[in-house]
C-alpha positions in Angstrom: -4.2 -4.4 23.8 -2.1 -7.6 24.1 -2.9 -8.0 20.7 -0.9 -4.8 20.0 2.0 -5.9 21.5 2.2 -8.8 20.3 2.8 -7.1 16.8 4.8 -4.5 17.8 7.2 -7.0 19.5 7.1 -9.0 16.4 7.6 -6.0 13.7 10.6 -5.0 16.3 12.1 -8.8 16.0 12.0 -8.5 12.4 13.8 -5.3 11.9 16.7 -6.8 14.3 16.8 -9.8 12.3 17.3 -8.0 8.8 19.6 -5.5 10.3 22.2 -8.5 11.4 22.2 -10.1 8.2 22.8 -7.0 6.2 25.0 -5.5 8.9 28.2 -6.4 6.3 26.8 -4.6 3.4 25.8 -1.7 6.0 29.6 -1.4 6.5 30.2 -0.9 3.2 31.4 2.5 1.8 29.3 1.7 -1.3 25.5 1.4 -1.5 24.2 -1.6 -2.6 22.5 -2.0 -6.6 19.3 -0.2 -6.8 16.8 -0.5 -9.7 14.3 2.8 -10.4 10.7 0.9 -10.6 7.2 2.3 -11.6 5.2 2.1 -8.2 2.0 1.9 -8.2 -0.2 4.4 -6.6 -3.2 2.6 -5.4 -1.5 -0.3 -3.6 1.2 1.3 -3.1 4.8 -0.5 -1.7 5.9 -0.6 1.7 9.2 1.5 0.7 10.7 1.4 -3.0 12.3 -1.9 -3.6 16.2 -2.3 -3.1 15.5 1.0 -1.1 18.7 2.3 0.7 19.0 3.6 4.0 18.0 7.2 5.3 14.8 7.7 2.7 12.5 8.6 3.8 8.4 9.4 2.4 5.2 11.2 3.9 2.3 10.1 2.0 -1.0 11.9 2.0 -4.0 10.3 0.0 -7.7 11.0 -0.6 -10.2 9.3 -2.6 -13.8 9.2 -3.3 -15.9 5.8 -4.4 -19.4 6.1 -5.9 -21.2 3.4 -4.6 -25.3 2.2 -6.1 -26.9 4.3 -2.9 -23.9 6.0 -1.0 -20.7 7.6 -1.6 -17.8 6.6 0.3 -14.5 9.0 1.2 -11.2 7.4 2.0 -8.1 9.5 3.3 -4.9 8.4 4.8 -1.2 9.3 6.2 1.2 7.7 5.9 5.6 7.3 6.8 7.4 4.5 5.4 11.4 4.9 5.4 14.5 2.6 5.4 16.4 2.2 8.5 19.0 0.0 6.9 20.1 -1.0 3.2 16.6 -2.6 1.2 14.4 -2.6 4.1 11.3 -0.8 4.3 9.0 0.0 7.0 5.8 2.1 7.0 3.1 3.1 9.6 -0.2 4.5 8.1 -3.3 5.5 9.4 -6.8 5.4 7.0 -10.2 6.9 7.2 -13.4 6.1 5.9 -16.6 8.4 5.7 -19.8 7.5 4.6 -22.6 9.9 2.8 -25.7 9.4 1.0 -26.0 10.1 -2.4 -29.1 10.7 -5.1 -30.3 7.3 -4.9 -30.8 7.4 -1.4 -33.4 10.2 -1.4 -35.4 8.8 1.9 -32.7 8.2 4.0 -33.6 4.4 3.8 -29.8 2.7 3.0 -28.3 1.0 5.6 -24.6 2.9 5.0 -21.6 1.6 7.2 -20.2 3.7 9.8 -17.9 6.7 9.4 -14.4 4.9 11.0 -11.1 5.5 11.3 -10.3 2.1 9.3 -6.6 0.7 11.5 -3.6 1.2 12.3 -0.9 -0.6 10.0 2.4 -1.5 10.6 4.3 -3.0 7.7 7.8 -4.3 6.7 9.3 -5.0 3.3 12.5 -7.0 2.1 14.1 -6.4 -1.1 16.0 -10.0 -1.2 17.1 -9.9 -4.8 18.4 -7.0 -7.3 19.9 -8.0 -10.9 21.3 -5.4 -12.8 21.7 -7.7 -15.6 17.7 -9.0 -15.7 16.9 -5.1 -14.5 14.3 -6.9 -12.0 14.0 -6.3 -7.8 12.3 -9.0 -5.9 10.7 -8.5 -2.0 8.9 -10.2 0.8 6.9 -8.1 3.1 3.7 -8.3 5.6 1.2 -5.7 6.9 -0.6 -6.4 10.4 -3.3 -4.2 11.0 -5.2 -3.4 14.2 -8.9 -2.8 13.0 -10.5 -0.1 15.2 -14.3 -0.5 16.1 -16.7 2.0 14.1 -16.5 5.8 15.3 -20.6 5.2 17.3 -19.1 2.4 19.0 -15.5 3.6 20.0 -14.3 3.7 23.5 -11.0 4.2 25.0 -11.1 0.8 26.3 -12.3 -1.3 23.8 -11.1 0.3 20.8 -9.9 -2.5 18.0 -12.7 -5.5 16.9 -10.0 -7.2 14.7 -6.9 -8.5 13.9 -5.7 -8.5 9.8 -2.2 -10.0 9.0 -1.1 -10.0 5.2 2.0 -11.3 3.9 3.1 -10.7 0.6 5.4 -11.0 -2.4 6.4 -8.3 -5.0 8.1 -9.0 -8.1 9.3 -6.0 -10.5 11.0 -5.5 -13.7 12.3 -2.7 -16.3 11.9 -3.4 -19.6 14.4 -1.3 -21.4 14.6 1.9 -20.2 10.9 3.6 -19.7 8.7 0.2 -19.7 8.1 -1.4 -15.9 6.1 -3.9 -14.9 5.1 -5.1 -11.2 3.0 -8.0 -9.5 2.3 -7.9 -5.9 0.3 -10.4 -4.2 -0.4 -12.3 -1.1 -3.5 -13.7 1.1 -5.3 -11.2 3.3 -6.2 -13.2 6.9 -8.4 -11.3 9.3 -9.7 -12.3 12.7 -12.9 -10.4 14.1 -12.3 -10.5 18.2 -15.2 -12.2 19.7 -15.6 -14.1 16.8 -13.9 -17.4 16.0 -12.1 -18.3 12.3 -10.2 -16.6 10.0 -11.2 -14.9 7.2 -9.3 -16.0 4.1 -9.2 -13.6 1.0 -6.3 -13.5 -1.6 -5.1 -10.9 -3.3 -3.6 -10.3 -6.9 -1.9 -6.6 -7.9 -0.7 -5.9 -11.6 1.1 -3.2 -12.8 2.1 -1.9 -16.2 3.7 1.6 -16.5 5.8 4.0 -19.1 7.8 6.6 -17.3 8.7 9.3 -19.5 12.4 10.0 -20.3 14.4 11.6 -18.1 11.6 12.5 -15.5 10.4 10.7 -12.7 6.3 11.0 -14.6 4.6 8.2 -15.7 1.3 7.1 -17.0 0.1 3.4 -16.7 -2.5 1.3 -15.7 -2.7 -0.4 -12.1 -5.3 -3.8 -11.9 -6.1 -5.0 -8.6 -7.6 -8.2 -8.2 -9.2 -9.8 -5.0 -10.7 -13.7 -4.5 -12.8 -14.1 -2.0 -15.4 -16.8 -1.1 -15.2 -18.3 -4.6 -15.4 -14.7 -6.3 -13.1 -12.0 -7.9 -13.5 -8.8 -7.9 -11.1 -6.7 -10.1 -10.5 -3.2 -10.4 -9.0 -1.4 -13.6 -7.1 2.1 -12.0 -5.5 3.5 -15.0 -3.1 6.5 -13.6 -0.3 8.9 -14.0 2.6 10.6 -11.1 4.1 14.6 -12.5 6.3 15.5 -10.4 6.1 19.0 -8.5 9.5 19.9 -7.7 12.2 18.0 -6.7 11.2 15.4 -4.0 7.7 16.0 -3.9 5.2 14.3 -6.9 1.3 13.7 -7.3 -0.2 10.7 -8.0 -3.8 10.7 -9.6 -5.7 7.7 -10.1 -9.2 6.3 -11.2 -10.9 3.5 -10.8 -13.0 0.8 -13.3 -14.6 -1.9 -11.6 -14.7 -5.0 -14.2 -17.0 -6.8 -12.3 -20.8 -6.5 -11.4 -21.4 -5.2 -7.5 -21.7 -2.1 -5.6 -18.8 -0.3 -6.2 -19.3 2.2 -9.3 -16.6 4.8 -10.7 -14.1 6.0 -8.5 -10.9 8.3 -7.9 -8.0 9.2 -6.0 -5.1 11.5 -5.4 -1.8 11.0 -3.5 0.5 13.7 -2.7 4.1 12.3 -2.3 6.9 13.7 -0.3 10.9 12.5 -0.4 12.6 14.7 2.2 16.2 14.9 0.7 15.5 12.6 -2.7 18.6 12.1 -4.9 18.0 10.3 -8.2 19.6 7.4 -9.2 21.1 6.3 -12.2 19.8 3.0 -12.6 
């Protein structure tokens, strides 16, 4: 539990921080620059970059991975909004099941544990927004609190980890419907009980075409991870229609490029902007 407030203390420090050195542009009577970037739906951002206070964004996601002897089912909720101009926060909660499928006919797989995955609080920065080079830069992190598997949950004892992620996103428009994003950073996770950190790093591309005068786009979303010598990457090619105003859905699927046990998957995120305007740029 310490553990947890640790964070929390932390995440609090950095909002107060950001808040006093953007408490001049917060008096401002005009907003500050905001560029309208393609956001991928897989990794998704922490906020949209050079966000502006008051918005505000439910996300609700589910997914399904077919895996060589069982099939796996992800959903998550998630709130990020903007407390004060280009800085993002999010809390978000993710859930894994676990189920055989038709190559597991006796029962005989070992499959992990059906888990509610953490708890993840996350913060994002947008320190740099040229009108002129139509490209947003950010600095963020995501701690999350890894609970223990569902069969061995308790009220006491109810994280075995600790998983800190820092990160940097770069995004640009090319011309006026072409947008392209990298987001990356290393992924360090401590099991409790255990000592070391586990190092991974992580490397997220994005390519998109939004159509004119819409907020829909198709594109194609590759998400790379290095670990232990190793890469795994991801191809999720994808498209976001919007519903009505404020309220889109995201539909994604999912290539691996590289040999393991992950096969063909998908996903679909329904997302809701309470009060969105759009803006010009």
């Amino acid at each position: 539990m310490r553990y947890l407030l640790l964070s929390i203390l932390l995440f609090i420090a950095v909002v107060s921080v950001q808040a006093q050195d953007t408490l001049s542009v917060e008096n401002a009577k005009k907003k500050p620059l905001k560029i309208e970037h393609a956001e991928p739906l897989y990794i998704d951002l922490i906020r949209d970059l050079g966000a502006h206070k008051g918005e505000k964004e439910w996300n609700i996601g589910a997914g399904m991975t077919d895996n060589l002897s069982y099939d796996e089912y992800e959903f998550l909720v998630e709130y990020e909004w903007a407390p004060i101009n280009r800085l993002g926060l999010e809390i978000e909660v993710p859930v894994t099941l676990y189920s055989k499928n038709s190559k597991d006919r006796n029962g005989e797989v070992n499959r992990p544990s059906d888990r509610v995955e953490s708890l993840k609080l996350a913060s994002q920065y947008t320190f740099f927004v040229s009108e002129k080079l139509q490209t947003s830069m950010a600095l963020g992190q995501i701690t999350e609190f890894e609970f223990k598997d569902f069969d061995t949950f308790s009220r006491n004892d109810m994280f075995q980890g600790l998983l800190f992620n820092p990160f940097f996103i770069a995004a640009k428009r090319w011309g006026k419907d072409f947008h392209s994003l990298i987001y990356t950073g290393p992924r360090l996770s401590r099991h409790f009980g255990h000592s070391g950190i586990n190092t991974s790093y992580e490397v997220n591309t994005s390519f998109h075409y939004m159509i004119p005068h819409s907020r829909n786009f198709v594109g194609l979303e590759l998400n790379k991870e290095i670990a232990d010598g190793n890469m795994h990457v991801t191809a999720r090619p994808q498209m976001r229609l919007a519903i009505h105003e404020g309220l889109m859905v995201g539909i994604v699927s999912g290539i691996p490029l590289t040999r393991g046990n992950e096969r063909i998957s998908s996903f679909v995120r329904l997302i809701y902007e309470p009060g969105h305007k759009r803006h010009s740029h």
